[in-house]
N, C-alpha and C positions, 0 to 999 in steps of 0.2 A: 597720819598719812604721809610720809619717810617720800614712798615714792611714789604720791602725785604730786609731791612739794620737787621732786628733782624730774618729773615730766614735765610740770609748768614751765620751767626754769630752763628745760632743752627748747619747749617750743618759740619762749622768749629768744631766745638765741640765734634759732633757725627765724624767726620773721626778724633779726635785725638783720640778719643774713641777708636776705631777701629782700630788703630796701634797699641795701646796698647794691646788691646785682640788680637791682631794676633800673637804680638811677643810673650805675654804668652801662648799660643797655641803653638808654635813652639818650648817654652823653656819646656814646658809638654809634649809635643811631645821626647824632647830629654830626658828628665828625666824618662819617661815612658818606655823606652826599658832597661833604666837601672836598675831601677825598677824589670822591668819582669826578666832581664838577674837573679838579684841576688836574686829572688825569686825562678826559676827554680834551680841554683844553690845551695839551702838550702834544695830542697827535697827529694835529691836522701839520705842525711842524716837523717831525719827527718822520710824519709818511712822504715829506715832500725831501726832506733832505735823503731820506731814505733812496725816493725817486732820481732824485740828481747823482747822487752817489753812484747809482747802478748803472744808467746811462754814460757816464762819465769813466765806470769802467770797461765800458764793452763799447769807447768812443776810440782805442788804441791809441792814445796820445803818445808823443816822442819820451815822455817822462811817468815810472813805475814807482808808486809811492812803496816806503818800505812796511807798511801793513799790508800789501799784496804779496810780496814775497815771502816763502813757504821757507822752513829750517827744518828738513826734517833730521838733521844729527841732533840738534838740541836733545837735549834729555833733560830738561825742565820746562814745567808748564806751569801758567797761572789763572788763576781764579777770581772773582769779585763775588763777594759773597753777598749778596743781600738780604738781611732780615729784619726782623723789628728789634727796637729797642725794651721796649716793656712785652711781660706774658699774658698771659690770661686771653688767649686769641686761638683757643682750641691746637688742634695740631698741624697750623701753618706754617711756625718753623720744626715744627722734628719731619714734616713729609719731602722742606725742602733741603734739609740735613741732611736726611736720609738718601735722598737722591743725588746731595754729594756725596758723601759717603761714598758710595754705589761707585762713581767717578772718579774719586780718587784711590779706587780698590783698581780698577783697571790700569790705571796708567801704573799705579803701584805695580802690577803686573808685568807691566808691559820695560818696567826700569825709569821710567821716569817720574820723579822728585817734583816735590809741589810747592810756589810759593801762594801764598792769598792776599787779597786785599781785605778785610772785613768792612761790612756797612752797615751797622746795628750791632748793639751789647749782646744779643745773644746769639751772633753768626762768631763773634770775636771771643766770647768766652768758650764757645763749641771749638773752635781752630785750638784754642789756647791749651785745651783739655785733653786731646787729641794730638797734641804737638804736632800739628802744623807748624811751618815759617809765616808768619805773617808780617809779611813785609812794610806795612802800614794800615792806617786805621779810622774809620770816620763813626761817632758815634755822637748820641744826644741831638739827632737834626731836627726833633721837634715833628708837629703835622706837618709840616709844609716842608719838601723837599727844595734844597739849594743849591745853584750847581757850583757856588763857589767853594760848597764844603765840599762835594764829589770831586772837583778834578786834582786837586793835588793827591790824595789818596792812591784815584786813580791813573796819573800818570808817569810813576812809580811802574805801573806796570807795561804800561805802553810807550816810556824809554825803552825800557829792557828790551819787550819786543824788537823794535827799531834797531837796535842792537845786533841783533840776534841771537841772546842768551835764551829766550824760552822758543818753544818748539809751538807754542799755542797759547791762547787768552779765554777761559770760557767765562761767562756770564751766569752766576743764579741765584735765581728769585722768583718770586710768585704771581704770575701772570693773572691777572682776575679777568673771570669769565661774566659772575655775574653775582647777585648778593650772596647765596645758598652755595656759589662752587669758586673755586680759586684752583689755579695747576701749579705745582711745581716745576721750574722750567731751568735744563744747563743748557745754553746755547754756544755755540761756540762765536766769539767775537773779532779773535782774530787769529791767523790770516783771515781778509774777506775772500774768501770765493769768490772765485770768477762765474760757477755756473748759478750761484745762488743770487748773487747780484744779477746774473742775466736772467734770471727767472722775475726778480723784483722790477727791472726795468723795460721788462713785456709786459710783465700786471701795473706799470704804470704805462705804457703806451699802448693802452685797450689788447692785450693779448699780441701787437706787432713786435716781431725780431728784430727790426732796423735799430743802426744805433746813431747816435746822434753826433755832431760834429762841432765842435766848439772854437772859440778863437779866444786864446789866455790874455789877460792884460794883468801885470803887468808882462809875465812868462808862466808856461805849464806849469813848471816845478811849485812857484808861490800858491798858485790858485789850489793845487792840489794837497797841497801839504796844509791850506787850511781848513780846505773843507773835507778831509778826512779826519782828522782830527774832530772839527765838530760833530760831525758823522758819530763817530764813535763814543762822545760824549751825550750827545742827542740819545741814543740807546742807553747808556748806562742813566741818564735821566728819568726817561721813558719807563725802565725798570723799578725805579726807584719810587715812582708816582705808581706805580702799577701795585706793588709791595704794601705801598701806603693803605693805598683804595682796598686791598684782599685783607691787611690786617683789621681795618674798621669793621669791615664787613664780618671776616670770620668773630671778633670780640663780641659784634652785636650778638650772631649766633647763640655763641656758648654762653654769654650772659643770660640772655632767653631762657637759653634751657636750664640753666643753673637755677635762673626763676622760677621757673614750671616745676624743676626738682623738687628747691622752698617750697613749695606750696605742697605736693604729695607730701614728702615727709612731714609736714606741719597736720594735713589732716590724717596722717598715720599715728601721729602722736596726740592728738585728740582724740581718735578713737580709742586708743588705749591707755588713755588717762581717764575715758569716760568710765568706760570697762572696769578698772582700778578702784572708780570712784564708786559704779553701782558697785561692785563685790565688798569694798568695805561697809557703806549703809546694806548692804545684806545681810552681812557680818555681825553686826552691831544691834541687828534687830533681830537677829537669831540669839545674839545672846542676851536680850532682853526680855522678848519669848521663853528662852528657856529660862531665866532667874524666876520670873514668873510663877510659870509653871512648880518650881520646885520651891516656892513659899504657897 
């Protein structure tokens, strides 16, 4: 029996398979709530600076930080790439690829040149393949997001802006909605908007227009020049937990189902190994019956 010695030997295979995808399921299962724990925990801070932020631009102060000002000669733009470092996480980063992609076909359009930041081995090796300029790079950050490996990467490209060598900053990565859905998301970073912060700064003051009126210590210039920056860093943070929490999330998924696979194809391959097995004892007793038969 040739080949139910080489169907044993598939099914062995598929259940080591299959232990394997289980226990990474359950080890993304347990990374997954930590994930979410320290995602939810970044944005009670992130919604407040958010808050300040917006109020703070629609306060008219005597002093306009240079992330408010628009370049629209530049003819380069930049990017933050966010994605994970390891695979096996279904198709969370090719849907967020693909939707740069998408982004950088239009400004390619449109004449303007891209530089990137990458945050994850497989947003850096996609740039690198594609030849992108990638201007700098942060990989290996492990579960737990750091903002001390995010900012120098990222402020590489938030010189430049301030400069005003790029025309724009967008932001992408994978917004998580909920265990079963994650979005791919390019947001644009910077310039801030003036009407997008005044929309932010009504939804933090219950729906009201009014803007708020502040008194700088030591002077405008300082107060704003730090907390735009954190601002900005706050968000690229916030993305980076968000990234985390949808890769866990999606891993768990497709492990799952990689598991569920294991298991059909295993009882696929026992039933025709069984099948294999009655047709041979059929076999073997038919030609026993008939030696029989003809003594």
């Amino acid at each position: 029996m040739a080949a139910g010695k080489e169907i044993r030997g598939k099914i062995k295979s598929v259940e080591n398979t299959k232990k394997i995808t289980k226990a990474m399921e359950m080890v993304a299962a347990s990374k997954m709530r930590k994930a979410q724990d320290r995602m939810r925990a970044a944005r009670p801070y992130s919604e407040k600076i958010r808050s300040l932020a917006a109020n703070l631009s629609t306060a008219t102060p005597e002093y306009k930080h240079p992330f408010l000002h628009l370049h629209a000669d530049s003819k380069l733009a930049g990017f933050i790439v966010v994605t994970t470092d390891k695979g096996l996480c279904g198709g969370l980063n090719t849907n967020a690829l693909r939707l740069l992609t998408t982004k950088l076909k239009e400004h390619e359009a449109d004449g303007v040149k891209a530089e990137a930041v990458a945050i994850g081995n497989k947003g850096y090796g996609f740039l690198n393949r594609i030849g992108a300029k990638v201007v700098s790079h942060a990989t290996h950050l492990g579960d737990k997001p750091h903002l001390d490996k995010l900012i120098g990467p990222v402020k590489v490209l938030l010189d430049a802006y301030a400069e005003g060598r790029l025309k724009a900053v967008y932001l992408c990565y994978t917004r998580f909605i909920n265990t079963m859905k994650q979005e791919p998301v390019v947001q644009q970073l910077l310039p801030l908007s003036t009407e997008s912060m005044s929309a932010e700064a009504a939804a933090a003051n219950g729906g009201k227009t009014h803007s708020w009126d502040y008194i700088y210590e030591p002077d405008a210039q300082a107060v704003i020049d730090e907390l735009l920056v954190r601002y900005v860093e706050a968000l690229v943070y916030q993305a980076t937990a968000e990234n985390m929490a949808s890769e866990q999330s999606a891993r768990m998924v497709a492990m799952k189902s990689a598991t569920d696979n294991a298991g059909n194809v295993i009882a696929e391959l026992k039933l025709i190994y069984n099948k294999t097995r009655q047709a041979a004892i059929t076999k073997e007793l038919s030609e026993i019956v008939a030696g029989a038969a003809a003594v």
